[in-house]
TORKOL-717262 format. One record per residue (C-alpha): residue number from 1; residue in one letter; x negated, y negated, z negated. Coordinates in nm, 2 decimals. Each point is the difference from the previous one (the first is absolute). Example, Ala and Ser with C-alpha at 12.3 -4.5 7.8 and 13.67 -1.06 7.14 Angstrom:
% TORKOL-717262
- firo; kollo; c1; c2; c3
- 1; A; -1.23; 0.45; -0.78
- 2; S; -0.14; -0.34; 0.07
This chain:
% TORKOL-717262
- firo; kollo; c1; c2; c3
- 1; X; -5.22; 15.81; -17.09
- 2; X; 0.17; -0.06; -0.32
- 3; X; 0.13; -0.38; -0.06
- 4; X; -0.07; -0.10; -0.31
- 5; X; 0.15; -0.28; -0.17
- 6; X; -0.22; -0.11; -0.27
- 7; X; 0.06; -0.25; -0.26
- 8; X; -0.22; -0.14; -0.36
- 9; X; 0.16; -0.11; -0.31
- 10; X; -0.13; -0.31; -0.21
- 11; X; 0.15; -0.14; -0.27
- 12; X; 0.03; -0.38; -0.10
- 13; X; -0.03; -0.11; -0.36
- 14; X; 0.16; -0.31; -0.14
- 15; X; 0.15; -0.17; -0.29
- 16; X; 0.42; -0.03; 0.07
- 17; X; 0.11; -0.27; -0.18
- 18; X; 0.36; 0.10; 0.05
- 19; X; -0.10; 0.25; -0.25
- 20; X; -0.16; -0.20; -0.26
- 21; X; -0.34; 0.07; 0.22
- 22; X; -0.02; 0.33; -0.08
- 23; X; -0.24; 0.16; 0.21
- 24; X; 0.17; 0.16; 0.32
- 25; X; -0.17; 0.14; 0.35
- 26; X; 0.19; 0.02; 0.34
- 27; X; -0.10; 0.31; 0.21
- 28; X; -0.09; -0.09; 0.31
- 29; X; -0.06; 0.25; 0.37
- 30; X; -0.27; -0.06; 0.27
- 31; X; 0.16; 0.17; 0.30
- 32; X; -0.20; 0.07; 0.31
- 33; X; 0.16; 0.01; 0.33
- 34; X; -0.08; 0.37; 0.11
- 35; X; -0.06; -0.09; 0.37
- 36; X; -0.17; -0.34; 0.02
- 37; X; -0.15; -0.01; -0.33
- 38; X; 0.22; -0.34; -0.17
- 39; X; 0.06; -0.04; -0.36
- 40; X; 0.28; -0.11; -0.15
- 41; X; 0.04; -0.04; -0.36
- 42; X; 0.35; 0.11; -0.15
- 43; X; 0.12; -0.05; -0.31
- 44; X; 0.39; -0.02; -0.17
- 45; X; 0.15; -0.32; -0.10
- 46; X; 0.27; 0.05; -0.24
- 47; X; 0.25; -0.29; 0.12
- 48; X; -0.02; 0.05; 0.36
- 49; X; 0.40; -0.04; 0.08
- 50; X; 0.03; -0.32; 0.23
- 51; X; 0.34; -0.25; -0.05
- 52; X; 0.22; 0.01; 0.30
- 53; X; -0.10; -0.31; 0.14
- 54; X; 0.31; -0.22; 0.18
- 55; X; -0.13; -0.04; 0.32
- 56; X; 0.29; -0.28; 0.14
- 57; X; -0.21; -0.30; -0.08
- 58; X; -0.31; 0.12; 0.23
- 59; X; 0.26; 0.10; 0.26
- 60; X; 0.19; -0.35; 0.00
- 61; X; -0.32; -0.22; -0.02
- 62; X; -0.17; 0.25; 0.32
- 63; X; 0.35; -0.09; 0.19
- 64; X; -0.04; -0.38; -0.07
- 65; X; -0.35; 0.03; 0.14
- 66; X; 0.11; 0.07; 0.38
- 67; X; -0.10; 0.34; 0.04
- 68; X; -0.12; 0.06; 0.38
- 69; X; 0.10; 0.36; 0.02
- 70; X; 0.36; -0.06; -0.11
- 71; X; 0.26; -0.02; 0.34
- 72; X; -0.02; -0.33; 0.17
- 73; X; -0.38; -0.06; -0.08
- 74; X; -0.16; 0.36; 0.09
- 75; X; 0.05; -0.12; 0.39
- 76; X; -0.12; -0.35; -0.04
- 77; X; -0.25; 0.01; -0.33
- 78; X; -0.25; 0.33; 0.06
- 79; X; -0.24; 0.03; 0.27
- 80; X; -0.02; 0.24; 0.32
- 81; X; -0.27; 0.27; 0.13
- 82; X; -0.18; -0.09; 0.33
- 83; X; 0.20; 0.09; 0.29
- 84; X; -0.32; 0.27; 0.06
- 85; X; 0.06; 0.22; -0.31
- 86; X; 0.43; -0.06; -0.09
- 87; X; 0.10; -0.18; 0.32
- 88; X; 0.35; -0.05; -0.13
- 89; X; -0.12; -0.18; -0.28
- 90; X; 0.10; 0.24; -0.28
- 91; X; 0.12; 0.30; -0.04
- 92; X; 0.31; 0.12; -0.17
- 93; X; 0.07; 0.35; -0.23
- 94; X; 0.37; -0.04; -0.12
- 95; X; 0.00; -0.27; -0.17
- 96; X; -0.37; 0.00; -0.03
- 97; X; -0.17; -0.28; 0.19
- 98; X; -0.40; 0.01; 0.03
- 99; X; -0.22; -0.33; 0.12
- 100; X; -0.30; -0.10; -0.07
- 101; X; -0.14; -0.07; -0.33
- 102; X; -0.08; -0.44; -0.03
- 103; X; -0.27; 0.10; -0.25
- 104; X; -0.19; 0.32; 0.13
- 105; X; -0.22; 0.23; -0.24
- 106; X; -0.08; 0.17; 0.31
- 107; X; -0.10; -0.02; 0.37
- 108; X; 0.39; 0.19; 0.04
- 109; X; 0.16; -0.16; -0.23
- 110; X; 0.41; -0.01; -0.02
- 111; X; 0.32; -0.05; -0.24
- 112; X; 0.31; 0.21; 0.02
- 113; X; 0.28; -0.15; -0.16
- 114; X; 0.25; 0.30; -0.14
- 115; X; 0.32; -0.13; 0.00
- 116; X; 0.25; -0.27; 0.09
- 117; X; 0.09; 0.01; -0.39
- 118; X; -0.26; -0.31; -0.19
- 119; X; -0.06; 0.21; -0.31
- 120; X; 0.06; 0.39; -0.03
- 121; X; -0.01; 0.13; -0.33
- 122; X; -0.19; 0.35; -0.04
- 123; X; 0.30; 0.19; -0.04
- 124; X; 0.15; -0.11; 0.33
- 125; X; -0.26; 0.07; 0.25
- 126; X; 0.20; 0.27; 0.20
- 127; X; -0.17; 0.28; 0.22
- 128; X; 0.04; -0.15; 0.33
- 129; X; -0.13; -0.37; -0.10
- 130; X; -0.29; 0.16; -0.09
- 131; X; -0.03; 0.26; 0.29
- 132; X; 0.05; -0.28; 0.22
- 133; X; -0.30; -0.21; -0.12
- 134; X; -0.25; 0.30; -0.01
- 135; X; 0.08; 0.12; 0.35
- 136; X; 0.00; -0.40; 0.06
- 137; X; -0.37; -0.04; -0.14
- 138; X; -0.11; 0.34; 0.18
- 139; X; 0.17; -0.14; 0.37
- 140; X; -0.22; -0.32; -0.08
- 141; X; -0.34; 0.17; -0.10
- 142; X; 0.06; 0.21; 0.32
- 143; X; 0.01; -0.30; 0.21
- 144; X; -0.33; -0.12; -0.16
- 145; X; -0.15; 0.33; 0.00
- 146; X; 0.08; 0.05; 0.41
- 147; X; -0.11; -0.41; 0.04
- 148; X; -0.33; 0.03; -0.16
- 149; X; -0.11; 0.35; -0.08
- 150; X; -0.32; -0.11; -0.22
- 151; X; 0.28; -0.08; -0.25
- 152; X; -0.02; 0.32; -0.16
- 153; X; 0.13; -0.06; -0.35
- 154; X; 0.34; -0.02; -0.11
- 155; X; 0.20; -0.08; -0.30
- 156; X; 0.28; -0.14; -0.11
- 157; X; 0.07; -0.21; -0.33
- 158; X; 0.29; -0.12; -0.20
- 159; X; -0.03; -0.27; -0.27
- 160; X; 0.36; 0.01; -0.16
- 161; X; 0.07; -0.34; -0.24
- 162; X; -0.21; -0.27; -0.11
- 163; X; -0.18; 0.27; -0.30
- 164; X; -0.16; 0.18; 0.28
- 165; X; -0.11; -0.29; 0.25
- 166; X; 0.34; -0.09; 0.16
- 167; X; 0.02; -0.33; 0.14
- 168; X; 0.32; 0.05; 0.18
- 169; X; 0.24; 0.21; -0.18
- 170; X; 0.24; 0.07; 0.30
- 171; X; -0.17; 0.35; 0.03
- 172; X; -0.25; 0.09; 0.22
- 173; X; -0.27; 0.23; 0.08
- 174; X; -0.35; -0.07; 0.19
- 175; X; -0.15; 0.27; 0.27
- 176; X; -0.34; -0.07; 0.00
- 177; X; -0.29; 0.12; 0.26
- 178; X; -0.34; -0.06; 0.07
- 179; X; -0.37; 0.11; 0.08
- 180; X; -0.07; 0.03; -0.39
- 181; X; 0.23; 0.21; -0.26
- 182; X; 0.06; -0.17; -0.30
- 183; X; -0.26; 0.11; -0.30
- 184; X; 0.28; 0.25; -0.17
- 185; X; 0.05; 0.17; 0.39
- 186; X; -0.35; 0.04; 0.03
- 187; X; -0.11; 0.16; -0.30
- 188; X; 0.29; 0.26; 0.02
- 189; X; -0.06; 0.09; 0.40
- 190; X; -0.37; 0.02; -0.11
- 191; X; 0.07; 0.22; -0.32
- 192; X; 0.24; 0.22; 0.23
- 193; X; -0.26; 0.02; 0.24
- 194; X; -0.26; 0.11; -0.24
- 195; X; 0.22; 0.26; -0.18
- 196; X; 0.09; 0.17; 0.35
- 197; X; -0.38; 0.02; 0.08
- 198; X; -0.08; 0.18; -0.31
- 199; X; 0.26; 0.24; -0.04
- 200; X; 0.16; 0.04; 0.34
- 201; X; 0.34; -0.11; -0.11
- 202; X; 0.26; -0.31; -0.02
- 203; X; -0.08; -0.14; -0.36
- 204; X; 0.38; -0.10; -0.01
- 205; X; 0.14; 0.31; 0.04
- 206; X; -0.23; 0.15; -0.30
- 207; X; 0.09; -0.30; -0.16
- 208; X; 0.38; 0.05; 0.01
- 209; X; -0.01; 0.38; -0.07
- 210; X; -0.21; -0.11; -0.30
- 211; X; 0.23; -0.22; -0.11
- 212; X; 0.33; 0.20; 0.07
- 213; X; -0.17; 0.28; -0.22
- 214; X; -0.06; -0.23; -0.28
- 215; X; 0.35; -0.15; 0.00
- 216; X; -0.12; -0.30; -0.22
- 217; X; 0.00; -0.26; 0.28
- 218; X; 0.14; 0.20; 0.29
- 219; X; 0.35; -0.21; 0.07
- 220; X; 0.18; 0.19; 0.28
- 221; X; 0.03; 0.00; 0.33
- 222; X; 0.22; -0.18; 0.22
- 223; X; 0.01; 0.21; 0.36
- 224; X; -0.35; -0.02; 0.06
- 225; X; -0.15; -0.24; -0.17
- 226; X; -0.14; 0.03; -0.35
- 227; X; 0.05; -0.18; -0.25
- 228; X; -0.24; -0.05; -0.36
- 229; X; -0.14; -0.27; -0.26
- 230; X; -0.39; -0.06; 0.04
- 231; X; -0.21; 0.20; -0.31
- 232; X; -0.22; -0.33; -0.02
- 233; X; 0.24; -0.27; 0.07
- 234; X; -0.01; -0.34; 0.18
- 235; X; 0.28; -0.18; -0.19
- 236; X; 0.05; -0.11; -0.36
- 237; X; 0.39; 0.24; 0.00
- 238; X; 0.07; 0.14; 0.31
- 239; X; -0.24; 0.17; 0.34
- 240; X; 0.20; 0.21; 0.21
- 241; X; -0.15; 0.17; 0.33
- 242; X; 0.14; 0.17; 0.25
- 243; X; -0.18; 0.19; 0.24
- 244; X; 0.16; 0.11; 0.33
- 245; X; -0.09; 0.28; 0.24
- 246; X; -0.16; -0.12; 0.27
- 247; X; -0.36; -0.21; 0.05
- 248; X; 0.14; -0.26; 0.19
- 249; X; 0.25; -0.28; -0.04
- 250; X; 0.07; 0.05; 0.37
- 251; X; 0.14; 0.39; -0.04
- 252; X; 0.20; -0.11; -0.25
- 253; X; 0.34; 0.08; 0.12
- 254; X; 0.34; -0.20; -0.11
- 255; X; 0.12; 0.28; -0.23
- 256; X; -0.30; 0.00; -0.14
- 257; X; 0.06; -0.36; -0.10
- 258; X; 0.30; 0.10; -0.14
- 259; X; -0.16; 0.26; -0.19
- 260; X; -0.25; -0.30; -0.16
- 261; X; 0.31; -0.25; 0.00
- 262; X; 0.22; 0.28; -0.22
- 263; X; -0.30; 0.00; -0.30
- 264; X; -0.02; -0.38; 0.06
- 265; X; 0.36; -0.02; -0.14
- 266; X; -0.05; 0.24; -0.27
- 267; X; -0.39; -0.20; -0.11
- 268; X; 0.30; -0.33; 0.04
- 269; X; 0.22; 0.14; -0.26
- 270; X; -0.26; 0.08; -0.20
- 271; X; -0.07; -0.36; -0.03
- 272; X; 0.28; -0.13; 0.02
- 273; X; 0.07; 0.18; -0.34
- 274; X; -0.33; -0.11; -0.15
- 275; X; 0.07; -0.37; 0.02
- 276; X; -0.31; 0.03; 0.35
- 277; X; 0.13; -0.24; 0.23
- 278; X; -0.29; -0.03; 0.23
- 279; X; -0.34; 0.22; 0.14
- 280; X; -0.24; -0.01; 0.26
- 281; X; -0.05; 0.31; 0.23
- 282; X; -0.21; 0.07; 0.23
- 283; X; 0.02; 0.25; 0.32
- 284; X; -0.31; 0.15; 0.15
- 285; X; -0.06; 0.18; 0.32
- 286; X; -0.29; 0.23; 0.14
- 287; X; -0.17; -0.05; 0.32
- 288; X; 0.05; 0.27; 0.29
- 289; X; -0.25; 0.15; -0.12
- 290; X; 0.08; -0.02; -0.35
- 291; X; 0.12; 0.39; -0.02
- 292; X; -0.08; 0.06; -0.31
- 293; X; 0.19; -0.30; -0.16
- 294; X; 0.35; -0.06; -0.05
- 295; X; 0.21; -0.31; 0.01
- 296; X; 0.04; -0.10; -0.37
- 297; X; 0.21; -0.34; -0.19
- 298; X; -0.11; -0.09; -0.33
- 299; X; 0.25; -0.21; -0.17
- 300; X; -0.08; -0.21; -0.35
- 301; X; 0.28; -0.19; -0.20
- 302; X; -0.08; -0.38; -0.07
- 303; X; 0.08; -0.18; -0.26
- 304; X; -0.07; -0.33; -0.25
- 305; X; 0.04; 0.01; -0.34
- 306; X; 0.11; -0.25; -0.28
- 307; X; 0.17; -0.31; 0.00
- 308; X; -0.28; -0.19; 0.18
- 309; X; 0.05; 0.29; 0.32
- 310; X; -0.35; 0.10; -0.03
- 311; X; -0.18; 0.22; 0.26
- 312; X; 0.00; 0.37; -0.03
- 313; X; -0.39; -0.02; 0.22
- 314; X; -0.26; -0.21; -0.21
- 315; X; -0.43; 0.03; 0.03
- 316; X; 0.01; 0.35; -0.03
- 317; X; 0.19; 0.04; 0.31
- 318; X; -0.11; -0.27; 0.20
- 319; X; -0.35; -0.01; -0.05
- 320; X; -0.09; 0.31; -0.20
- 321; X; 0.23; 0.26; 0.20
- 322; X; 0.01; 0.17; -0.31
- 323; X; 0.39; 0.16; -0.01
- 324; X; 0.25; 0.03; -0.27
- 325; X; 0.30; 0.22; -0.09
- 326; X; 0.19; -0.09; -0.33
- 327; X; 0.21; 0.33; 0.04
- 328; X; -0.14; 0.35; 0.06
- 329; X; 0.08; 0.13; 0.35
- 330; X; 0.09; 0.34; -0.13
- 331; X; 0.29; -0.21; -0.19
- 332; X; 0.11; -0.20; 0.29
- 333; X; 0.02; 0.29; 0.23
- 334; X; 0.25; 0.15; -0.29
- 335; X; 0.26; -0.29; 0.05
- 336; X; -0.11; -0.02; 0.32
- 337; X; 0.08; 0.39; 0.11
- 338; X; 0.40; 0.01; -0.03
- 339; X; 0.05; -0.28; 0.24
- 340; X; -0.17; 0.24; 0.29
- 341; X; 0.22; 0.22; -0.07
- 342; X; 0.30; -0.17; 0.06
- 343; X; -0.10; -0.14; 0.34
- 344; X; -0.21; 0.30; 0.15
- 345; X; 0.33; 0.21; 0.04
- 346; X; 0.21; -0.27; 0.16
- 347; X; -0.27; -0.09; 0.23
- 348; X; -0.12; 0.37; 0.06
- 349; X; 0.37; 0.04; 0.14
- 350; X; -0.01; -0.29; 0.21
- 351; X; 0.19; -0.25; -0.21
């Protein structure tokens, strides 16, 4: 079956009155999602370059706040798992430490605190801190998945800085599981599902020879993960998937972290030269007998805007779901493209 990835064009008419309201009309794209169906409308804002904002205030003020994951208060201040599923307590990756979550989203709900280090900037997030918390939040969905095996969906998510929902800025990620996938997990394992059915193949391996062909959003590889930027994107500058190999979060293997962690850093440097200082992402896993999905992140740069720190996520997000791009992804994956290659060949060699 041929994946098509369709798109209308509207235009919107006003009167600029930065140009003596002459009459002027902004081209806008309706983008559909060519699995699940979603829209997203993109369109191009000139001025989309974002200050380098000093992030030493937010950093100082977090430290004066008593954070419970820094050393001396991650013993005493965050909670422990019931003897029955972690009976020492929590578990430890590195320098990765996992215990539960005080405020669960879910019936499995936990908090994996990265590093030792309060605040880690995006450029300094080295291979093995982030190896170390994946295989971390895999040991600990492993534990739950063995302890109560009607918790059959998995995920992992990582709010980095207060833009994307950060409360704590001493980084951290949160493995997630429960009887009920999250809306987004649902609609793609159901897609996936209905794809294989009607043409007898894995949608995402049409779906990256498709976009490896086209070369207009295809980013690289990094060992065997893939790497691209969303044709009807979730984020008002900057979606990034990556898809991995395998249907389940549990095959994944620890190089093949590596593999994900190696376009982590180059999607990092990316932002870190855009002025991006923090994203949400979101990991997803199949069930067992998920075969025809694949274990996918998404990743969307956060931001606020003006003087005032407005929110980049207003009605039309929140209550609309109606999605926004204020850059074409063909453009982003332009800029984008060079960093891959600079990291896949290090990585590829074991670096």
């Amino acid at each position: 079956m041929v994946i098509e990835f369709k798109k209308e064009d509207f235009q919107s008419r006003f009167l600029d009155p930065e140009d003596d309201y002459r009459e002027r009309s902004q081209p806008i794209e309706l983008r559909t999602d060519p699995l699940t169906g979603r829209t997203s409308f993109v369109y191009q804002v000139n001025r989309v370059s974002v200050p380098q904002k000093d992030l030493t205030p937010l950093v100082a003020k977090s430290i004066e706040m008593q954070c419970p994951f820094c050393a001396g208060r991650i013993e005493t201040k965050t909670p422990k798992f019931v003897k029955e599923l972690v009976p020492e307590g929590r578990l430890k990756v590195g320098d990765a430490v996992i215990f539960p979550n005080l405020r669960s989203y879910a019936p499995y709900s936990a908090v994996l605190v990265i590093s030792q280090e309060h605040f880690v900037a995006l450029r300094d997030f080295n291979r093995r801190m982030l190896v170390d918390a994946l295989v971390g939040s895999q040991q600990y969905l492993k534990r739950v998945r063995d302890y109560d095996p009607k918790a059959e969906y998995f995920y992992i998510g990582w709010n980095y800085m207060p833009p994307a929902g950060g409360s704590v800025l001493h980084p951290h990620m949160q493995p997630e599981a429960g009887y009920q996938p999250p809306p987004y997990q649902q609609e793609l394992l159901d897609a996936s599902a209905k794809y294989h059915r009607d043409n007898g193949r894995s949608y995402w391996d049409d779906f990256i020879e498709t976009e490896e062909k086209l070369g207009e959003r295809y980013l690289g590889a990094t060992g065997g993960v893939n790497w691209l930027v969303p044709f009807a994107p979730r984020s008002r500058v900057l979606d990034v998937t990556a898809l991995f190999g395998k249907h389940s979060l549990f095959a994944i293997s620890e190089k093949e972290f590596g593999d994900f962690t190696a376009g982590l850093q180059a999607v990092f440097q990316y932002m870190t030269d855009k002025n991006y200082y923090s994203f949400n992402m979101l990991l997803v896993s199949g069930r067992e007998e998920d075969r025809h999905f694949r274990v996918q992140a998404r990743l969307v740069a956060r931001m606020t805007f003006l003087d005032i720190e407005a929110s980049d996520c207003c009605y039309q997000e929140m209550l609309g779901d109606i999605r926004f791009s204020a850059r074409y992804p063909e453009e982003v994956a332009r800029e984008l493209k060079p960093y891959f290659k600079t990291r896949g060949g290090d990585h590829a060699a074991g670096h």
